[in-house]
C-alpha positions in Angstrom: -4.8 -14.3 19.7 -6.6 -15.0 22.8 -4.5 -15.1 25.3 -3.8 -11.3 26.9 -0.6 -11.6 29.0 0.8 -12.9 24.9 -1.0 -10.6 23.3 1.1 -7.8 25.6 4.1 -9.5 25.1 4.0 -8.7 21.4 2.8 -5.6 22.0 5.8 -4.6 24.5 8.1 -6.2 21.9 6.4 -4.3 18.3 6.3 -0.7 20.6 10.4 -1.4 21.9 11.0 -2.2 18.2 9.2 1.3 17.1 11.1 3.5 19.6 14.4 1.9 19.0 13.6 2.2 15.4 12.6 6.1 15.7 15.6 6.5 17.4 17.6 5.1 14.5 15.8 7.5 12.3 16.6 10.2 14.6 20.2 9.4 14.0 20.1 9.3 10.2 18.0 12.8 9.8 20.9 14.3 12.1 23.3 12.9 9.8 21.4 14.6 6.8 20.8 17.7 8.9 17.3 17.9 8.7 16.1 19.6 12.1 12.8 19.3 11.6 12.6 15.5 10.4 15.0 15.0 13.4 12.0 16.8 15.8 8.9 14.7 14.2 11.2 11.2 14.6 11.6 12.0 17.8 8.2 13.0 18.8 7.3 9.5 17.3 9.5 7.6 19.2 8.3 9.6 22.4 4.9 8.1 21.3 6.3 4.7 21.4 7.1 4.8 24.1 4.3 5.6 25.8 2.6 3.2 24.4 5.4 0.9 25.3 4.6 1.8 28.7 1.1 1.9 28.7 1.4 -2.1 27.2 3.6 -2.7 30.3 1.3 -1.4 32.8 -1.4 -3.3 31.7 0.9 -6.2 31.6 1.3 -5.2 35.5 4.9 -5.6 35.1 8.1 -5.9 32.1 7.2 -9.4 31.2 10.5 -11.4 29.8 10.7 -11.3 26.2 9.0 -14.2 24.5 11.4 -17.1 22.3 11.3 -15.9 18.8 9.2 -18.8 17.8 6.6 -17.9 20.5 5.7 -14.8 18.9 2.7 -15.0 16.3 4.0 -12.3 13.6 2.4 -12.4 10.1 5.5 -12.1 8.4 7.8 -13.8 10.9 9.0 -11.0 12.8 7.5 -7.9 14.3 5.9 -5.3 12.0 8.0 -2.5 13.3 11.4 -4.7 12.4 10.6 -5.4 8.9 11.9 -2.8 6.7 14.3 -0.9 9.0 17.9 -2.8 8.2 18.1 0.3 6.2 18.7 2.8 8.1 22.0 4.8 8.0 23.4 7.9 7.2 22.3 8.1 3.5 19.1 7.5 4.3 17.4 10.5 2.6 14.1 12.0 4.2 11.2 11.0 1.9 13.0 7.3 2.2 13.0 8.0 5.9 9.7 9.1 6.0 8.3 6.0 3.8 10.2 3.6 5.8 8.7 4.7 8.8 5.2 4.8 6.9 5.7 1.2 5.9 6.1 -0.2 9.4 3.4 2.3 11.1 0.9 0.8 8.4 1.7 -2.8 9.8 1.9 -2.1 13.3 -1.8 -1.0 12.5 -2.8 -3.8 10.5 -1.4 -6.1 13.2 -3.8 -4.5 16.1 -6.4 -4.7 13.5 -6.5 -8.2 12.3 -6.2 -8.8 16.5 -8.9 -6.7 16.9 -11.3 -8.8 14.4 -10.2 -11.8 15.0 -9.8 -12.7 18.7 -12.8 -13.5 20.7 -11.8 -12.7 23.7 -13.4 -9.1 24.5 -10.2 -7.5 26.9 -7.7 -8.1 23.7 -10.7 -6.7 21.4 -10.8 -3.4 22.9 -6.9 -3.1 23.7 -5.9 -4.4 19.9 -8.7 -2.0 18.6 -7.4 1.1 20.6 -3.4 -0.1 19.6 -4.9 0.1 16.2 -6.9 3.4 16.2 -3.4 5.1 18.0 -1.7 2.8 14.9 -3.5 4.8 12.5 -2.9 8.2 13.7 0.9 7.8 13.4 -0.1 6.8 10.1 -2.1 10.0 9.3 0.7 12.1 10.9 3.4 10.4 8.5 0.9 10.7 5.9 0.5 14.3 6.3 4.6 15.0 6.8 4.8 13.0 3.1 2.6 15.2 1.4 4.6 17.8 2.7 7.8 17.1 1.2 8.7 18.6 -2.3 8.3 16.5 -5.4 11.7 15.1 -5.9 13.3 14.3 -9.8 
C-alpha cells in the first residue's frame, strides 16, 4: 500500500470495526454476567477508539468510507470483521476471549505485512506503530487467556 490517505482509510475502517466489535463483546459478557470480562472488553474497545481517533487525525479529517471493493483486505474484508458473526448471548468467555484473540492477531498481521511491504516511509512508520500497539492487545488477551481455568 502506498498510498497514505488509503492506507488511513482502512485503518479508520479495521479500528471502527474493533470498537464496534468490543462493544458486541461487552454485550455478551453482560449477558453471561462476567464483570470482569465485561471491564477488560471495554477497556479494549476504549483502545480502539483511540486509535480510531488518532487514524482520523492523521487523516486531518473522517474521510468517507471507501466502496468495499476499494479496500485491499487479505481475506476480503477487514481483519477485525472476520470471525465476529458470532457473537451473542451464549458466547461463553474463553470463546469470547479467543474470538477477540483471533481478530487482534490479524489486525497485527495487517499493519505488519504494510509495514514490510510498502515503500513509502510515512505508511512504514504509521503501519509499524498500528502494528506494535496490534501486538500489545495481543499480549493483553494473551495474558487474560492464560488466566482462565482449564475448562472439561
Amino acid at each position: 500500500m502506498e498510498n497514505l490517505h488509503l492506507f488511513l482509510a482502512h485503518a479508520i475502517e479495521l479500528e471502527s470495526d474493533s470498537a464496534r466489535r468490543y462493544e458486541e463483546l461487552v454485550a455478551a459478557m453482560e449477558i453471561q454476567g462476567s464483570p470482569e470480562v465485561v471491564r477488560f472488553f471495554e477497556r479494549m474497545a476504549h483502545y480502539s477508539r483511540l486509535h480510531l481517533r488518532d487514524a482520523i487525525r492523521r487523516a486531518g479529517h473522517l474521510p468517507p468510507p471507501l466502496r468495499p471493493e476499494q479496500y485491499c483486505w487479505p481475506d476480503g474484508y477487514s481483519p477485525e470483521a472476520a470471525a465476529w458473526e458470532r457473537v451473542d448471548g451464549f458466547l461463553d468467555v474463553a470463546g469470547a476471549m479467543t474470538m477477540a484473540l483471533e481478530g487482534e492477531r490479524r489486525s497485527h498481521a495487517f499493519y505488519a505485512a504494510i509495514a514490510e511491504t510498502t515503500t513509502n516511509p510515512r505508511i512504514r512508520k504509521l503501519a509499524g506503530d498500528f502494528a506494535i500497539e496490534e501486538a500489545g492487545h495481543v499480549a493483553l488477551l494473551e495474558a487474560e487467556l492464560a488466566r482462565l481455568p482449564e475448562t472439561e
